[in-house]
Structures are given as structure tokens and as C-alpha cells.
N, C-alpha and C positions, 0 to 999 in steps of 0.2 A: 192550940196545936200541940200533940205531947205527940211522943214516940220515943220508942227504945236502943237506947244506947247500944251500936253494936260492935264487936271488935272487931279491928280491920288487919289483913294481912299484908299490909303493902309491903313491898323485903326493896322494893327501888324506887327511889326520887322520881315522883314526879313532877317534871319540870325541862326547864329547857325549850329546845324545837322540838317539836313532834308531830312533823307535816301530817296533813289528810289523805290517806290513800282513794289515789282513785279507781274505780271498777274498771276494768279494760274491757272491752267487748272485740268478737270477732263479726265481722259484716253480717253475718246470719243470727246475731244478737245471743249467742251463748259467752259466757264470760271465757276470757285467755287469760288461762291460769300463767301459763310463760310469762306474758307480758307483768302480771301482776309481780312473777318473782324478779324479774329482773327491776324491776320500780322497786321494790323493797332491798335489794343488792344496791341500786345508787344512792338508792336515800341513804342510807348509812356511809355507802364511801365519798357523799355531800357533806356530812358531819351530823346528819341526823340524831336524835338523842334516845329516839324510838317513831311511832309514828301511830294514825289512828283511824277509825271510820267514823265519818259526820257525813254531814250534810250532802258532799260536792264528793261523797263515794257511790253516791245516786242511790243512798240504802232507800229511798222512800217508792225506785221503779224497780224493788228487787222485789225475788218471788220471798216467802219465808224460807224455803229450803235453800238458795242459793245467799239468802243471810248468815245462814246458820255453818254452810261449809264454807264461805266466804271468813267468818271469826275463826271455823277451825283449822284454814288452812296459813291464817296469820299467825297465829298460833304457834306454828309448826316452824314457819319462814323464820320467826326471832331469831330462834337460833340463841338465846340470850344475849343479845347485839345490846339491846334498846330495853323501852319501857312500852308493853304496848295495851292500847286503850282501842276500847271499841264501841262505838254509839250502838246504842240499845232503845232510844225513843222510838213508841207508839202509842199507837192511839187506843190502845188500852192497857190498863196495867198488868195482866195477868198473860198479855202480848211479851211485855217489857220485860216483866223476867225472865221467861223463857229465853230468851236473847241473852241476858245478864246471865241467866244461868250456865249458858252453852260457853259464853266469854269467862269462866270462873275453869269451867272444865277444860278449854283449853289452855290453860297456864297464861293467860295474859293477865293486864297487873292492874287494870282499873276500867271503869266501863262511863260513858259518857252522855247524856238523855236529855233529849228536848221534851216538857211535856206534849200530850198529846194537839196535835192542830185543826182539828177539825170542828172543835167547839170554843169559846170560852170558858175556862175554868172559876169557880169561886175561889179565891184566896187557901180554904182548906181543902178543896179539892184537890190545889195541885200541891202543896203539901202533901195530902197523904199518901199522892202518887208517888212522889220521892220516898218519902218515909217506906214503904214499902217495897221500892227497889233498892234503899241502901242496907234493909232488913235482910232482903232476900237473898247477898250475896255478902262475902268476907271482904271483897274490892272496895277500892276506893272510891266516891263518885262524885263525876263532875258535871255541875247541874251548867245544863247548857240553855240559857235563854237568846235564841238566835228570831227574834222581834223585830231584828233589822232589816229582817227579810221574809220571815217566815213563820205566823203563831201569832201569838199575846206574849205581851212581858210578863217576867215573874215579878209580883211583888217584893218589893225589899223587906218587908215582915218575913214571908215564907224564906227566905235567905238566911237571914239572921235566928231564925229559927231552928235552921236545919243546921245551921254550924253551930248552934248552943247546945243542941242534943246530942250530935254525932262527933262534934271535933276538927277542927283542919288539917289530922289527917285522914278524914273518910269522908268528909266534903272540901272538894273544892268547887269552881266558879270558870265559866267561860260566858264573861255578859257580854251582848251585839246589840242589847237595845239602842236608839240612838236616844242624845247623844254618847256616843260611847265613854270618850272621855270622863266626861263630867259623872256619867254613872259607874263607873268603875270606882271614881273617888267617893263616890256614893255609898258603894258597899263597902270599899275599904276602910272609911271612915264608922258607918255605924259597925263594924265589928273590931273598932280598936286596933284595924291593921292584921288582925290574924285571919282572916280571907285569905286564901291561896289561888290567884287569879290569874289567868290566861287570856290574852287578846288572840281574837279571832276574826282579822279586820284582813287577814290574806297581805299584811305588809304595811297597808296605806296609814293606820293608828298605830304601829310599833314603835316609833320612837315616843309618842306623848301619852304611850300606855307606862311604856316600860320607867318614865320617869315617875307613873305614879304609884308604882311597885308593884308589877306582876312577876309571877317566876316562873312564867314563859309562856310561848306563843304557838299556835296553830294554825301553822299557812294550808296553803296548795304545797303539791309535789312541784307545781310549773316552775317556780322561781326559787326552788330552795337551797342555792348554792349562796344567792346574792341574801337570803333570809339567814340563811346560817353567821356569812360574814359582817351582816348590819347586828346581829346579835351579839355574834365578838366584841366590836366595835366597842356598843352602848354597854356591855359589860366593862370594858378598858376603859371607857368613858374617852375613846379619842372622837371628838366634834366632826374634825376633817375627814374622816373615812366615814361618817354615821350618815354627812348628807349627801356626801358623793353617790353612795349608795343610794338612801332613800329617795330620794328626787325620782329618778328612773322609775323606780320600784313603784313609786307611788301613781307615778303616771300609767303605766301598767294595769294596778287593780283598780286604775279609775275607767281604765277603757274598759276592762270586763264590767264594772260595777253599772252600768247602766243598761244593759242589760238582766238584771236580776242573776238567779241562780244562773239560768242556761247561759248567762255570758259567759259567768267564772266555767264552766262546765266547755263549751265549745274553746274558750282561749285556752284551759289545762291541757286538754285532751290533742289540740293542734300542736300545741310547743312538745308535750310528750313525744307524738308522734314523729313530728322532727326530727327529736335526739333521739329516735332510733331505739326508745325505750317500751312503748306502745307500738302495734305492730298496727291498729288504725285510729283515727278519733272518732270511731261509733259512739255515740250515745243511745239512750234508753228515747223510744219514742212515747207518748207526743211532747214536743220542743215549743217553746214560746220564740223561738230565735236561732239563727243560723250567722257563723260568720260569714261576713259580707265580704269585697276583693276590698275596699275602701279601707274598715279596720284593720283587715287582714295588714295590707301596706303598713298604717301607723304601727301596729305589735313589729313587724317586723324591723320597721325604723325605732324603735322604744328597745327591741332587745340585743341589737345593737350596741347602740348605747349603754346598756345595760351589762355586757360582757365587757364595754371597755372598761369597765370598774372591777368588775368580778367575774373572773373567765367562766365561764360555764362549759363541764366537761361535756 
């Protein structure tokens, strides 16, 4: 596997939180641009550190065009607040940079790719898919293998490959294979600890990621007041606040997490809604799952709970 060293313009840390934006839709399924900026205005007055588009921003029921002024209108939102990343996987490569490319023209600061899912790849296949999107742009990029839900794993060859060629600062790592844990020490170990990693467990893994040294995490927008504070925390290293926090938390992304994506996707979009920050929880159709009144009751007795730890604005 070779490929060409390429310089990267990062000018801001990437690191920290950097919640997942979610798409807001209005009941006749065109995107609500409002609702989107005022989700981008809380995340930062939550303590956000910037924020990004993955999985649970529903880029995979988006048209191409409403991808492409979906990154330019984030773009535009920074404001220079944050750091902002934008997921660019699909399912071909010549798809993939067009996206990266659009993410480079609007001033955001790194871009973030699932190989493609709709096949398995060979080992140098998805290689050169990366290698080819970290060519194509000056940004940073964060290979995202999100396995634990959706795709093939990436090899830890292709990993350790793509950090020997590019650097840890124009690759970094967002691994969801499971076990999470265990593979995050996985990569961290075969690259001597200079992996730049990111858990992407929505909460439920941030404490037993973060001890194995990530430098930082990518939730949902749903709980990111209580994600910001458990990250304080496990920075300070205070115990007593990390599981008061966590416990809650965790029960939480475990109620969305049996449901697959559409859980996380129907429990974001409800709490949104709630706060008054989404004007509805439309999602993109077709759905594998709906919330129920049954769960519904548990979220609602869980965030409870939840606020009595960390108030939520």
C-alpha cells in the first residue's frame, strides 16, 4: 500500500467534543435551515468545541445537492466558534471527493469518511479509497470505521498504513468496530500511541475510551450538555462527577442502541424537539423503527435523572 505524502492545513485542534449535527426536517421533508442554526447556536453555548456531519445527520437519506449546501451552509454557521468536520463517505470514490471538495471550499477544518457500504472491500481497496481522499483535499482526515453498525471493519494494516504515509496530523481515527474498547487499544498500541482517536459510542464507551487516550469524542446533539460535563470531568480526573454523570448517560444510549441507527435517530430528533431547538422530529423515510409510548416513558424517566446531574438548558 504506498501513497503520497500530503501537506495538511489544519490552523485548529482537532479534538475535544464535537457533537454530530443533526438534519432537521420540516413535516413536508425539506430541510429547516432555522432549526439547523439554532442546533449549531446551542451546541456551542453547551460548550461544544465545534461539531460535524456523520452517520445520525442522515447524510446517507440526503439528496447530493442538499449534501453539498448542507456543508456550505455549516460552513457559513461557524462563525469561527469551533472546528468544523464534515462526513464525506460514499460509495464511490470520485463521489467522496466532490463532498471533501465542497467541505475544503467552505472553510471547514477536516472532513470525516466511512468507506463505501455497499460491498466488501479488499484490504487495498479501501486503502486507496482513503489515500485518495486525503490526496484530494489539504484537510485533515478522520477515517471513520463505523462496523458497529454499519459496513465492514477496516483493517488495522490499512490504519497503520495510512498514519505511516500521511502523519497524525492528517489522519486521524474514529473506530466503532466492536469491541470497542479493546480495538481502540488496538490501534493505539500498533502505532506507538501517535493515533489521534475519537470515540464515537454516543456516551455509553467514553469513560473506558478516554482512559485508553482518545482526544476526543463524538456524540449526538441529544445529550450534549451532560457529554460536555462527563468530559470535564474525566479531564480533572474527579471519579465522583464522572459516574454520577455516566450511569444516566449510559442508560440512555443503551435505550437508543437497540434499536440501531433509527433508535439513535428517533430518540435525537424527540429530545431536540423538546428543547425547542427542532421545530419537529421528521425523519428521512423509510424507518426500521418508531418510538414507542413504552420507551418514550423510560427516556423520559432516564432524562430526568439525567438533568439532576447536569442541568440541561
Amino acid at each position: 500500500m504506498v501513497g503520497t505524502a500530503h501537506p495538511t492545513s489544519m490552523t485548529r485542534s482537532i479534538a475535544g467534543v464535537l457533537p454530530v449535527v443533526h438534519t432537521p426536517f420540516h413535516d413536508d421533508d425539506t430541510i429547516d435551515w432555522e432549526s439547523l442554526e439554532r442546533q449549531i447556536d446551542w451546541a456551542f453555548a453547551a460548550g461544544a468545541d465545534g461539531y460535524c456531519t456523520g452517520m445520525v445527520s442522515e447524510l446517507l437519506r440526503l439528496t447530493y445537492h442538499e449534501r453539498i449546501e448542507l456543508t456550505q451552509r455549516l460552513g457559513k454557521l461557524n462563525q469561527g466558534r469551533g472546528v468544523v468536520v464534515i462526513g464525506v463517505g460514499a460509495e464511490s470514490t470520485k463521489q467522496a471527493i466532490e463532498y471533501a471538495q465542497c467541505a475544503e471550499q467552505a472553510g471547514c477544518d477536516a472532513i470525516m469518511a466511512i468507506p463505501p457500504i455497499s460491498t466488501a472491500l479488499p484490504a487495498q481497496q479501501t486503502f486507496n479509497y482513503f489515500r485518495d481522499l486525503a490526496d484530494a483535499v489539504s484537510l485533515p482526515l478522520i477515517v471513520q470505521d463505523a462496523s458497529g453498525y454499519v459496513g465492514q471493519e477496516i483493517p488495522l494494516a490499512v490504519n497503520t498504513e495510512l498514519l505511516a504515509t500521511y502523519g497524525e496530523d492528517k489522519i486521524l481515527f474514529k473506530p466503532e468496530a466492536s469491541p470497542i474498547g479493546p480495538k481502540l487499544s488496538e490501534l493505539r498500541d500498533a502505532t506507538n500511541g501517535k493515533a489521534r482517536i475519537f470515540e464515537g459510542s454516543g456516551g455509553m464507551c467514553l469513560v473506558d475510551s478516554f482512559r485508553r487516550g482518545i482526544v476526543g469524542t463524538i456524540p449526538g446533539m441529544e445529550f450534549l450538555p451532560a457529554v460536555v460535563a462527563l468530559w470535564e470531568a474525566l479531564q480533572q480526573g474527579d471519579e465522583e462527577t464522572i459516574y454520577r454523570i455516566y450511569l444516566p448517560l449510559c442508560a440512555l444510549v443503551a435505550l437508543q442502541l437497540q434499536a440501531g441507527l433509527d433508535g439513535f435517530l428517533a430518540v435525537e430528533k424527540y429530545v431536540l424537539q423538546k428543547r425547542g431547538i427542532f421545530a419537529t422530529a421528521h425523519r428521512r423515510q423509510p424507518l426500521a423503527w418508531e418510538l414507542d409510548e413504552e420507551t418514550r416513558q423510560e427516556l423520559e424517566r432516564l432524562l430526568i435523572l439525567l438533568e439532576s446531574v447536569t442541568p440541561i438548558e
